[in-house]
C-alpha positions as CSV (number, residue, x, y, z in Angstrom):
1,X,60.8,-11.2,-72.5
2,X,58.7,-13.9,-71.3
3,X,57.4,-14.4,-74.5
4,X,60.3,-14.9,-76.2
5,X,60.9,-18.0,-74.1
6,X,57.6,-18.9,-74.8
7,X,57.9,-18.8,-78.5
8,X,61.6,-20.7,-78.0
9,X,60.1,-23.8,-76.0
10,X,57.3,-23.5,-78.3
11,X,59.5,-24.5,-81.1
12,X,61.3,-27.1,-79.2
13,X,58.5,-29.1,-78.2
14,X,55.2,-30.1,-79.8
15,X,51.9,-28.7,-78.3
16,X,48.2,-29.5,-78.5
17,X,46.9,-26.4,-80.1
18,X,43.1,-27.2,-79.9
19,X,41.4,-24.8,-77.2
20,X,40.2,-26.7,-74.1
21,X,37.7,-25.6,-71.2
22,X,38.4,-27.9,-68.0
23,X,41.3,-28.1,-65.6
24,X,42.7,-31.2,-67.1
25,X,43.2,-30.3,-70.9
26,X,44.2,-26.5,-69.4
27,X,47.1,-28.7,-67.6
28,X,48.0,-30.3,-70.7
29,X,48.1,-27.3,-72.6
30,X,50.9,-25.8,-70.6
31,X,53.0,-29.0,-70.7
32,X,55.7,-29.1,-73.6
33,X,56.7,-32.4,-74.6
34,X,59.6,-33.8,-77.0
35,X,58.6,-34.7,-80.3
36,X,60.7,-36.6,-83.4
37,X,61.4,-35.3,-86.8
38,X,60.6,-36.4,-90.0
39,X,63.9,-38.7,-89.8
40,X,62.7,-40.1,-86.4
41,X,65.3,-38.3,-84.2
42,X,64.9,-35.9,-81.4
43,X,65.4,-32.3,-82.7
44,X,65.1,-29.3,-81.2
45,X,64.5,-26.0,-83.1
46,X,64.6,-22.4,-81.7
47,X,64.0,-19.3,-83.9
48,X,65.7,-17.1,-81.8
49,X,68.6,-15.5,-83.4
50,X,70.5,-14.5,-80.4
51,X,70.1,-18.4,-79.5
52,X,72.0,-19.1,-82.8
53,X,74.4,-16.2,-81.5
54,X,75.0,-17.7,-78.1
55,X,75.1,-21.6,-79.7
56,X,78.3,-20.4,-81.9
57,X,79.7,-18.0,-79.7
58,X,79.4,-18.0,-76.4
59,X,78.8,-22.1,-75.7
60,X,81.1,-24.3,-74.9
61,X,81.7,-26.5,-78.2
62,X,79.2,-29.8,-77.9
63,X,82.7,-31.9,-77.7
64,X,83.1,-30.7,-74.4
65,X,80.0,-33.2,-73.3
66,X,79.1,-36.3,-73.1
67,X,75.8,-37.9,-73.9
68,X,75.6,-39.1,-70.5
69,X,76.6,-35.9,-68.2
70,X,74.5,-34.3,-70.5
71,X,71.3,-36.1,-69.3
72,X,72.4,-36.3,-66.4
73,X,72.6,-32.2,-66.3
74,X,68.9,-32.1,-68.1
75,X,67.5,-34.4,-65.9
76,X,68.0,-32.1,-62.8
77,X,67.5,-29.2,-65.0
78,X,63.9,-29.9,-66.3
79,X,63.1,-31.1,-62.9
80,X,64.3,-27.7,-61.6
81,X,62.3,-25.8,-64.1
82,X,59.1,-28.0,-63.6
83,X,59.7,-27.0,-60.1
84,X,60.0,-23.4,-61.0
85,X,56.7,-23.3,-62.8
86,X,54.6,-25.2,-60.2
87,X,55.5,-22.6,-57.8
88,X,54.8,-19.6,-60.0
89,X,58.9,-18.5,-59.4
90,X,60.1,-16.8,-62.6
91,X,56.5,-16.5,-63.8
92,X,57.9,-13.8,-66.1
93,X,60.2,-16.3,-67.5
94,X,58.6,-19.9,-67.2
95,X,55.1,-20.1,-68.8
96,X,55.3,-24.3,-68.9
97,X,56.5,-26.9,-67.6
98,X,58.3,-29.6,-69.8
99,X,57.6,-33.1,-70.3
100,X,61.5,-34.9,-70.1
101,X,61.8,-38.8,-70.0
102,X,65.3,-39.3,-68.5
103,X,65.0,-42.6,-69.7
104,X,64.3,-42.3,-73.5
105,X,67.4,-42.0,-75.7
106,X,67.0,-38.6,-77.3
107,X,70.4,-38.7,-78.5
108,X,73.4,-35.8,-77.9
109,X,72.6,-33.0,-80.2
110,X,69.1,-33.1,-78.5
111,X,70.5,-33.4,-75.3
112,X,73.1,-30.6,-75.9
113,X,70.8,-28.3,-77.5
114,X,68.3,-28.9,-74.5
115,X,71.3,-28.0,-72.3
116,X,72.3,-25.2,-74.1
117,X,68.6,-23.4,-73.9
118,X,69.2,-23.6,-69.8
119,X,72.4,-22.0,-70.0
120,X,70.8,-19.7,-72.9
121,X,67.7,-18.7,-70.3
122,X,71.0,-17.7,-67.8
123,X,73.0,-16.1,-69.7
124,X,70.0,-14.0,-71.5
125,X,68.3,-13.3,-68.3
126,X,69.7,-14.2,-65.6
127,X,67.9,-17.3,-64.0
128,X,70.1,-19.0,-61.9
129,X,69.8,-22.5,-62.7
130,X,71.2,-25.4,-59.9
131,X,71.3,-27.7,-62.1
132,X,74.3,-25.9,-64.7
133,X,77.6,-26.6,-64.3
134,X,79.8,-23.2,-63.1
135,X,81.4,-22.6,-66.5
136,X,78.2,-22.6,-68.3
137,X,76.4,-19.8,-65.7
138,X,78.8,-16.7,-66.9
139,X,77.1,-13.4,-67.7
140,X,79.1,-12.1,-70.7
């Protein structure tokens, strides 16, 4: 389980690959950050299949958000998970912590998609996340 999320974050976010030795580049290592695409916009990728399932069909349609609420959302939900991972909570889930710039323009689909992996992580698991909105935290 936990390293499916792994291998989903992994995909989202670039990470530096080369094997380190002290405490610093061991920190680094564990930290997923946002990277651009060959067109130059913020994209996010997961390779889980049930992600595509729950994007189409259980989601709420990416009309139903605004850039704005979304970040907004993100914002206190990467904070939550950072928070999460410091601590050790949810180690089976959580294996980094991720590296979000509320202030850089990543655009909506990256901001839903982002979104939509925190209320994928609840509704595949079970992590109560704060930071979702009530209609997005339903167990189906």
């Amino acid at each position: 389980m936990k390293k499916l999320v792994l291998i989903l974050f992994m995909i989202l976010f670039s990470f530096n690959c080369s094997s380190q030795t002290n405490t610093k580049d061991e920190k680094e290592k564990s930290e997923m950050k946002p990277s651009k695409n060959d067109d130059g916009e913020w994209d996010l990728t997961v390779i889980d299949t049930q992600f595509d399932y729950f994007l189409n069909a259980v989601a709420k349609p990416i009309s139903q958000y605004s850039e704005s609420y979304l970040k907004n959302r993100n914002t206190l939900l990467v904070s939550e998970w950072n928070s999460y991972y410091s601590s050790g909570r949810y180690r089976n889930v959580i294996e980094s912590s991720i590296d979000y710039d509320p202030k850089e323009n990543y655009g909506l689909k990256f901001e839903y998609k982002l979104y939509q992996v925190f209320a994928y992580v609840n509704w595949k698991y079970g992590l109560k996340m704060n930071g979702l909105s009530g209609s997005d935290t339903t167990r189906y």
